[in-house]
C-alpha positions as CSV (number, residue, x, y, z in Angstrom):
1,X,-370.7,-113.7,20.2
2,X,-368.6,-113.2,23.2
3,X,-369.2,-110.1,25.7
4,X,-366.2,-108.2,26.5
5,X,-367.4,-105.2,29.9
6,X,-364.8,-101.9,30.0
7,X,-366.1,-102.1,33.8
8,X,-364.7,-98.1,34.7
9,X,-363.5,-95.0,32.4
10,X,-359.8,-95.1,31.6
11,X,-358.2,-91.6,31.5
12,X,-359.6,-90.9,28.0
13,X,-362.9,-90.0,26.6
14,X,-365.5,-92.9,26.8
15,X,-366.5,-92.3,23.2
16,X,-362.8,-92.9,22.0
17,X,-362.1,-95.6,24.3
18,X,-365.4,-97.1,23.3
19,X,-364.5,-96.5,19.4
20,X,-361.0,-98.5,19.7
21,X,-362.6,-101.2,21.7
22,X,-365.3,-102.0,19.0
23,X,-362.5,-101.6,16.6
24,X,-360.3,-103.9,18.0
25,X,-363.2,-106.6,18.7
26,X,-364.4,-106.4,15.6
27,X,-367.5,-109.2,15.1
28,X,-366.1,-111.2,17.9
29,X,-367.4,-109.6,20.7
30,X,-370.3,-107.0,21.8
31,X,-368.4,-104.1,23.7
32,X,-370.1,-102.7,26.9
33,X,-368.6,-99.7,28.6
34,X,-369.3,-98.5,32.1
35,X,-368.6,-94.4,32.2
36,X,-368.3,-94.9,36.2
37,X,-366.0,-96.5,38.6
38,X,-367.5,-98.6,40.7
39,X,-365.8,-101.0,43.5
40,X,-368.1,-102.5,45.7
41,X,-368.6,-106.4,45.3
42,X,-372.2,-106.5,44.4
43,X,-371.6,-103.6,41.8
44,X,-368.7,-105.6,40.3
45,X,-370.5,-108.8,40.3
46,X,-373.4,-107.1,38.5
47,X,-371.5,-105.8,35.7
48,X,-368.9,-108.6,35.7
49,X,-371.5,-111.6,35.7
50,X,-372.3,-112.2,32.0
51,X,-368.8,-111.1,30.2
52,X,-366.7,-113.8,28.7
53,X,-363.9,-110.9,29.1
54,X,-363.5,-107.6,31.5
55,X,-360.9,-104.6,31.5
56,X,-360.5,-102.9,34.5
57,X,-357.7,-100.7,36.2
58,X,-356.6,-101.1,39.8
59,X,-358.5,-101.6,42.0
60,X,-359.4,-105.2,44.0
61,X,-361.1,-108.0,41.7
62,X,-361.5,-110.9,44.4
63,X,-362.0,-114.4,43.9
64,X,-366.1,-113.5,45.0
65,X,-366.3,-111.6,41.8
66,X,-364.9,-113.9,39.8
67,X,-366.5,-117.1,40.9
68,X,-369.9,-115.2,39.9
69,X,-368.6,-115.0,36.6
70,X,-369.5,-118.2,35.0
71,X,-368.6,-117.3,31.5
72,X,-365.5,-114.9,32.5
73,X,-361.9,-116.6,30.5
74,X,-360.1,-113.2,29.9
75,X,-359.2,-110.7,32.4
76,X,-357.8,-107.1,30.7
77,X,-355.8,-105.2,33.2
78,X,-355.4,-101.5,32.2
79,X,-352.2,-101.3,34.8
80,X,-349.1,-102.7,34.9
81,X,-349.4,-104.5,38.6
82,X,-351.9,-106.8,38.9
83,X,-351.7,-108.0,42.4
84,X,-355.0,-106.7,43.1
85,X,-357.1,-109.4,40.7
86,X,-356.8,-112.5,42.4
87,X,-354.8,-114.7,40.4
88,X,-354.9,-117.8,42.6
89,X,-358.9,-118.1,41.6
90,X,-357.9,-117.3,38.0
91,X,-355.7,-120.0,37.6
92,X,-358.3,-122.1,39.3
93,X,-361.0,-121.0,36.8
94,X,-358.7,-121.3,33.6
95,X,-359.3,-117.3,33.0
96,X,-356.2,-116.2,31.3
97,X,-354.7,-112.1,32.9
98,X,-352.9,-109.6,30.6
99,X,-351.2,-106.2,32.0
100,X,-350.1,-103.3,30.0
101,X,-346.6,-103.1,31.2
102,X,-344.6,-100.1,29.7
103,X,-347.7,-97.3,29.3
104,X,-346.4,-95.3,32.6
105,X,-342.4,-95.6,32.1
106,X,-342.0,-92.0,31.3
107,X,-344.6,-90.6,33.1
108,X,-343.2,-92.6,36.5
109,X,-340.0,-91.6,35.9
110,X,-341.1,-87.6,35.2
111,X,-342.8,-87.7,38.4
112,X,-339.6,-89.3,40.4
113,X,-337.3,-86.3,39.4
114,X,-340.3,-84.1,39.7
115,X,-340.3,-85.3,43.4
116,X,-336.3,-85.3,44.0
117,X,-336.1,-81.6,42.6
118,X,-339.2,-80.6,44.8
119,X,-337.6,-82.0,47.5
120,X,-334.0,-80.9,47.4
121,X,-334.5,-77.2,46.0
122,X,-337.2,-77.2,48.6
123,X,-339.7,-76.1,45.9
124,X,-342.7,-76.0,48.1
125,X,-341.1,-74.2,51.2
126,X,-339.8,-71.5,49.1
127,X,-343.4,-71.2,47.5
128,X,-344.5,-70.5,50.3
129,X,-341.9,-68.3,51.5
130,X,-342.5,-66.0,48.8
131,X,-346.4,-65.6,49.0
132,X,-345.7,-65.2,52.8
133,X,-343.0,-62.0,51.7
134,X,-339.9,-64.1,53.0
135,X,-336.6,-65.2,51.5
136,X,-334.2,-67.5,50.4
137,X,-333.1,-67.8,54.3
138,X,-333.4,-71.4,55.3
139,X,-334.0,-72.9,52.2
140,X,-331.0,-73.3,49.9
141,X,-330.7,-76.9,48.9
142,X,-328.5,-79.1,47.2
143,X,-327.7,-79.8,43.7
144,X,-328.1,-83.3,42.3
145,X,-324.6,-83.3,40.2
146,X,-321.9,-85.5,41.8
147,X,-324.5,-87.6,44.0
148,X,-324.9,-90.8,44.2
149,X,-328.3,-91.9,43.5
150,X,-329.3,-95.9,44.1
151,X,-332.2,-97.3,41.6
152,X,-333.9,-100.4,43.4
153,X,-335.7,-102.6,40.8
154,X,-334.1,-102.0,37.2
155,X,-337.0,-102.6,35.1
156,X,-338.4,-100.9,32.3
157,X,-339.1,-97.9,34.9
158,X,-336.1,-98.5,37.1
159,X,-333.8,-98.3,33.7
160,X,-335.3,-95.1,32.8
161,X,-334.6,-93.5,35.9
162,X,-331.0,-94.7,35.8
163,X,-330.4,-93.4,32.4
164,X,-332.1,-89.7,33.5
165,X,-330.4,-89.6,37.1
166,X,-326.5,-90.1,35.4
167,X,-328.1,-86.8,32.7
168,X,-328.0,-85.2,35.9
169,X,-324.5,-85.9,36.8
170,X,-325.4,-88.6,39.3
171,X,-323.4,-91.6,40.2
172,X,-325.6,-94.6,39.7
173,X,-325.8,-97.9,41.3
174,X,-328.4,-100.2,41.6
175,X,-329.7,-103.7,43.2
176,X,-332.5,-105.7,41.5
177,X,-333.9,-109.5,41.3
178,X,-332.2,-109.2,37.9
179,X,-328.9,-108.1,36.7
180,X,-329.1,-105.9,33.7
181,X,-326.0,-104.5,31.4
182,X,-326.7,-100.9,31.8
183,X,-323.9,-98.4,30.9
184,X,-322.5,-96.8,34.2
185,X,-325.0,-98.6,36.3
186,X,-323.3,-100.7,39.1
187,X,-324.9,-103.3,40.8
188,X,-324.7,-103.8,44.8
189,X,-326.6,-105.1,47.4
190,X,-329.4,-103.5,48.6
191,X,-327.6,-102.9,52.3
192,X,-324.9,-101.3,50.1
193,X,-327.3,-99.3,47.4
194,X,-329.4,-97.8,51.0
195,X,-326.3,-97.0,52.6
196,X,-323.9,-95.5,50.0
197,X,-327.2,-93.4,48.5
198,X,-328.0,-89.5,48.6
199,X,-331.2,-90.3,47.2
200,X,-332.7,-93.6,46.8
201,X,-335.8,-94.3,44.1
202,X,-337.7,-97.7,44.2
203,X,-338.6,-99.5,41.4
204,X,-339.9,-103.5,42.3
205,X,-343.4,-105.2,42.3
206,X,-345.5,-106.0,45.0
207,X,-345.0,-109.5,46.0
208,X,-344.3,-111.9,48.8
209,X,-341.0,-111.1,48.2
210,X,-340.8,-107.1,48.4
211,X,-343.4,-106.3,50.8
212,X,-342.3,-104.4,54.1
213,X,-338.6,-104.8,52.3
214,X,-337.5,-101.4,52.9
215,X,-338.2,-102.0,57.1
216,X,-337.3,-99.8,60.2
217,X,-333.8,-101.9,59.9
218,X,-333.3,-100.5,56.0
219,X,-334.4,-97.2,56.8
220,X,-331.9,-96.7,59.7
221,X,-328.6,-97.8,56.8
222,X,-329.4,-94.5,54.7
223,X,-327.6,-91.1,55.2
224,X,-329.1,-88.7,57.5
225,X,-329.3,-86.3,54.4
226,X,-330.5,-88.8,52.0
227,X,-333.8,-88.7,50.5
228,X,-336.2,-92.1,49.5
229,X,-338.9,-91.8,46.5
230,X,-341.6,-94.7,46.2
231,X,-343.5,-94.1,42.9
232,X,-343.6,-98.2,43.1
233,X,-346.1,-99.8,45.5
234,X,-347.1,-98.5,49.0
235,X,-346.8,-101.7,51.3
236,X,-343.1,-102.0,49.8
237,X,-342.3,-99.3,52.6
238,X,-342.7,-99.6,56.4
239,X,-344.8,-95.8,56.6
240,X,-344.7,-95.9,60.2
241,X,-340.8,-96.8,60.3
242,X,-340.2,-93.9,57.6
243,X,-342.3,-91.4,59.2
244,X,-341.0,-92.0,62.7
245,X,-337.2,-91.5,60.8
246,X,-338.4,-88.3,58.7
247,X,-339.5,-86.9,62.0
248,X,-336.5,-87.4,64.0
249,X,-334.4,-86.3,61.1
250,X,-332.7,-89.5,60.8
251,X,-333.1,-89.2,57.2
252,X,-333.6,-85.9,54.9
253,X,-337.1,-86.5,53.2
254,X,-339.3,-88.7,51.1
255,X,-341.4,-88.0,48.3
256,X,-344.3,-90.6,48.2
257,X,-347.3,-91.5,45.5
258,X,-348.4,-94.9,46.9
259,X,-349.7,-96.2,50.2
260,X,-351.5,-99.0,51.6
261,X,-354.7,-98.1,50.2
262,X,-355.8,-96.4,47.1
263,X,-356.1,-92.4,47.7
264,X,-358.1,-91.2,49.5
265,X,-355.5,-92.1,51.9
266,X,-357.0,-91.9,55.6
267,X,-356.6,-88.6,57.1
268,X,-354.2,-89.6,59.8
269,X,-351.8,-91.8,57.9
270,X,-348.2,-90.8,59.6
271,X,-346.8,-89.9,56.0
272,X,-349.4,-87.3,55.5
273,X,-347.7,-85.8,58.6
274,X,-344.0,-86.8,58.7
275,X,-341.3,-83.9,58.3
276,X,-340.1,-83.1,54.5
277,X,-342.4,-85.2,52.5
278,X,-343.9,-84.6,49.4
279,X,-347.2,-86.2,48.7
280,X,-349.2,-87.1,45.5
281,X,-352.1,-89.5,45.1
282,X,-350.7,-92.4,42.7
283,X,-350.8,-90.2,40.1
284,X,-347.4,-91.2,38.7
285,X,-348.6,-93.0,36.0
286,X,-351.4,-90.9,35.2
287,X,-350.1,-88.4,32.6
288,X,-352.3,-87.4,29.1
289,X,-349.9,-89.4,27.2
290,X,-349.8,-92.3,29.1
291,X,-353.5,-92.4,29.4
292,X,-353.8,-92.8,25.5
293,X,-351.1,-95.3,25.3
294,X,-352.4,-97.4,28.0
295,X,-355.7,-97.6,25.9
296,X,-353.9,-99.0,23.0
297,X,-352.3,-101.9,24.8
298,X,-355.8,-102.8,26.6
299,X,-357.1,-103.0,22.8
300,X,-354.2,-104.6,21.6
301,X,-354.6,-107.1,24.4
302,X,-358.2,-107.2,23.8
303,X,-357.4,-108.1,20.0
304,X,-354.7,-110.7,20.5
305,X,-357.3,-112.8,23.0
306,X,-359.9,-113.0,20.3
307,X,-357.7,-113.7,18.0
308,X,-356.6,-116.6,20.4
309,X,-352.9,-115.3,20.8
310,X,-353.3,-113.5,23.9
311,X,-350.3,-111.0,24.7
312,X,-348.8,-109.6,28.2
313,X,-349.5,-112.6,29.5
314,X,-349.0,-112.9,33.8
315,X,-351.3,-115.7,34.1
């Protein structure tokens, strides 16, 4: 019988997600579920080294872990980047990786116009305006109606935001690796989507390809009142370049939810003290809903690999 290790709580109750794991393995496999999240190597290795199979969310599963995994063919991940489990040493090993792409799309997107509206209606200011017995003075912003809003990466997530942004009465246009036929959505460069934008909203993966894309040289093309939103990927941002242009006003604001690192994010990262910014930590994807669809995918996923059909396939 094969040994399939849920090697960290996902978002739901351990007893349910422990429930549709043995449910979805069946007699296959023997289910063992870790109720704490642990990162270190020797921790990993530990729980990892005797599972033909492991689900786990998003944080770093190097090629030391796997190579002490002798058994290890199918790697679960309960997240839809997966840049973070070493793929070269998968492919080495034969040990096939599934994602749940599509869990988060609403809840991303939620939190993207969550973070525009915060940003532009100055939600937080005026918060504390009031409790502080001021005013209005200072802090009258802008409607979203009649702007034009750029969507960089037209995914699944990327889509959504499109589709919700024109609700609002926004002019969209958008740039991604791949052109999709999206009513009203134009597609542009990305020199053209930064500079013709009032807000911009990323949307790509991390890879060779996007990291440090939106540089000191992209930041300096956008409007002086526009705004940037990265619910993506932190390293897809230069955060020194962005907080050195928040600060000299060379662009309106920012609302961020990912960084370099996972939260906790180092007390004296320039973000956490750049002008106009609103802060989360990478909790975009993170809703209720999303926690109890994500678990349905990782079974599904977990299903489909026994079954010898494995599904969400990224390598």
């Amino acid at each position: 019988m094969k040994k399939v290790v849920l090697l960290e709580p996902l978002g739901i109750s351990g007893e349910k997600l422990l429930s549709m794991a043995k449910e979805a393995c069946g007699n296959q496999a023997e289910v063992i579920y870790h109720d704490s999240r642990k990162t270190d190597i020797p921790t990993l290795i530990e729980r990892s080294k005797d599972a033909d199979a492991v689900v786990l969310s998003n944080f770093p599963y190097p090629r030391e872990v796997i190579e002490a995994c002798p058994h290890l063919s199918y790697i679960d991940v309960a997240f839809t980047g997966y840049d973070h489990v070493d793929l070269q040493a998968c492919r080495e090993r034969g040990i096939v990786v599934s994602n749940c792409a599509g869990y988060s799309t609403v809840a991303v997107a939620d939190l993207v116009f969550g973070m525009i509206i915060a940003l532009q209606r100055r939600i937080i200011a005026c918060d504390k305006a009031v409790r502080a017995g001021g005013t209005k003075d200072g802090l009258i912003g802008p409607e979203m109606e009649g702007k034009v809003f750029g969507v960089v990466g037209t995914g699944a997530i990327g889509s959504r935001v499109a589709r919700i942004a024109q609700a609002f009465g926004c002019k969209v246009i958008a740039c991604s690796r791949t052109v999709k036929d999206l009513p009203g959505v134009s597609y542009k460069s990305l020199d053209e989507v930064l500079s013709e934008s009032d807000i911009v909203s990323l949307h790509v993966p991390q890879n060779a390809s996007t990291i440090g894309m939106i540089s000191a040289e992209k930041i300096a093309l956008m409007k002086k009142d526009a705004i940037l939103i990265n619910c993506a990927r932190g390293p897809i941002v230069d955060s020194q370049a962005l907080a050195d242009a928040l600060n000299a006003g060379r662009i309106a604001g920012a609302g961020i939810d990912v960084y370099e690192m996972e939260p906790p994010v180092s007390e004296d990262h320039p973000l956490l003290h750049a002008k106009n910014t609103v802060c989360t930590p990478h909790v975009a994807f993170a809703s209720k809903e999303a926690m109890e669809k994500r678990a349905v995918i990782v079974c599904r996923n977990l299903k489909a690999w026994l079954d010898g059909a494995p599904e969400n396939v990224v390598s």
